[in-house]
C-alpha positions as CSV (number, residue, x, y, z in Angstrom):
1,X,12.7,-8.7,1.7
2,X,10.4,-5.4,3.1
3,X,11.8,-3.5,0.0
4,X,10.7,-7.0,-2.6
5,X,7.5,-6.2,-0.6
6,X,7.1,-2.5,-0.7
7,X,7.6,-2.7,-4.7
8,X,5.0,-5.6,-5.1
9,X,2.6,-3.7,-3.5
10,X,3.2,-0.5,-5.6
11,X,2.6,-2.6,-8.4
12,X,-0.7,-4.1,-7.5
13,X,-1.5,-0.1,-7.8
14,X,-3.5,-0.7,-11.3
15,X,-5.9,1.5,-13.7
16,X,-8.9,-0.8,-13.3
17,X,-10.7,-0.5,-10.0
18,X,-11.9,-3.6,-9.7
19,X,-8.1,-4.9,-10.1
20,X,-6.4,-2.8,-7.9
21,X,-8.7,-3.4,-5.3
22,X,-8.4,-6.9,-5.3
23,X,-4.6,-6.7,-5.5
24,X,-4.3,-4.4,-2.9
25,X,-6.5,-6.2,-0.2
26,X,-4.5,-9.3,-1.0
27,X,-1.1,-8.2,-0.8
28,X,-2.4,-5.9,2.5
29,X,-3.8,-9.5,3.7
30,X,-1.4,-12.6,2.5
31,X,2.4,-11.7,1.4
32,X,3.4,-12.7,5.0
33,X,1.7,-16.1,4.1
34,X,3.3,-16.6,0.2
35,X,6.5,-18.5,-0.3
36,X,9.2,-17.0,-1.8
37,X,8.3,-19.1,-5.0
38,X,4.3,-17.6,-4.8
39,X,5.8,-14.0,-4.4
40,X,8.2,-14.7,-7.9
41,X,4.9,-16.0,-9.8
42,X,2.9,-13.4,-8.0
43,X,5.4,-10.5,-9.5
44,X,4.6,-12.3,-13.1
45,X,0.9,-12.0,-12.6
46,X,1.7,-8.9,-12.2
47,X,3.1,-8.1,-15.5
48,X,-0.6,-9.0,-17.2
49,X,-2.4,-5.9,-18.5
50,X,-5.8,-5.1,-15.6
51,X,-7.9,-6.5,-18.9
52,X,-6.7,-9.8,-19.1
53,X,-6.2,-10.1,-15.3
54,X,-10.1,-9.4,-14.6
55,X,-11.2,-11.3,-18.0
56,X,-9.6,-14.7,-16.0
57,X,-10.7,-13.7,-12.6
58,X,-14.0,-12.5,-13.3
59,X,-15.0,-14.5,-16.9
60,X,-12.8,-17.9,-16.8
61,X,-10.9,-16.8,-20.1
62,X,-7.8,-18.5,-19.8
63,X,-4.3,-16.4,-19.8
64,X,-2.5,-19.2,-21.6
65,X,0.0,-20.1,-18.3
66,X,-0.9,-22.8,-16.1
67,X,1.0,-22.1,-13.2
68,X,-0.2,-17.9,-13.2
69,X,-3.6,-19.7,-14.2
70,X,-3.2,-21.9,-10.6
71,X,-1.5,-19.1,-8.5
72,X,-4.8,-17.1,-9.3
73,X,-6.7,-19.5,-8.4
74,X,-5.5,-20.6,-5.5
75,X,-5.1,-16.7,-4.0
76,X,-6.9,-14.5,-6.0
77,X,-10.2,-15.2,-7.0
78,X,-10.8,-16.2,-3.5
79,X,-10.6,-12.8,-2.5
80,X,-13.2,-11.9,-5.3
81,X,-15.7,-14.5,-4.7
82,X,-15.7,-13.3,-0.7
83,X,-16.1,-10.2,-1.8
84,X,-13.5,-8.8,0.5
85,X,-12.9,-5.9,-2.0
């Protein structure tokens, strides 16, 4: 499992600042809490380009998946409403 982890959290590295930081301080902060399930849907989040990603976060512009639409939502945009990035 440490190496599934190890290669999530080299792919939360990202282009767009705003992205990686919020991927970052949540993987640093909430893999050990995520399901196996959470950690597969996570890794397809993880597929979307940093433009689309911060367009859903940040401006409500749907990605066209419901369960990577709820799995951000859930996790993710928490972290960028606390501002813990």
């Amino acid at each position: 499992m440490t190496v599934e982890i190890n290669r999530l959290q080299w792919k939360c590295r990202r282009g767009m600042r705003e992205i990686d930081l919020l991927l970052r301080e949540f993987s640093r902060n909430s893999f050990k809490k995520l399901s196996s399930e959470d950690l597969l849907t996570f890794d397809e989040v993880l597929n979307y380009d940093d433009q689309t990603l911060f367009d859903f976060i940040f401006k409500n512009q749907s990605i066209g998946n419901e369960s990577h639409e709820a799995f951000i939502n859930k996790h993710l945009k928490k972290f960028s409403k606390q501002g813990n990035f």
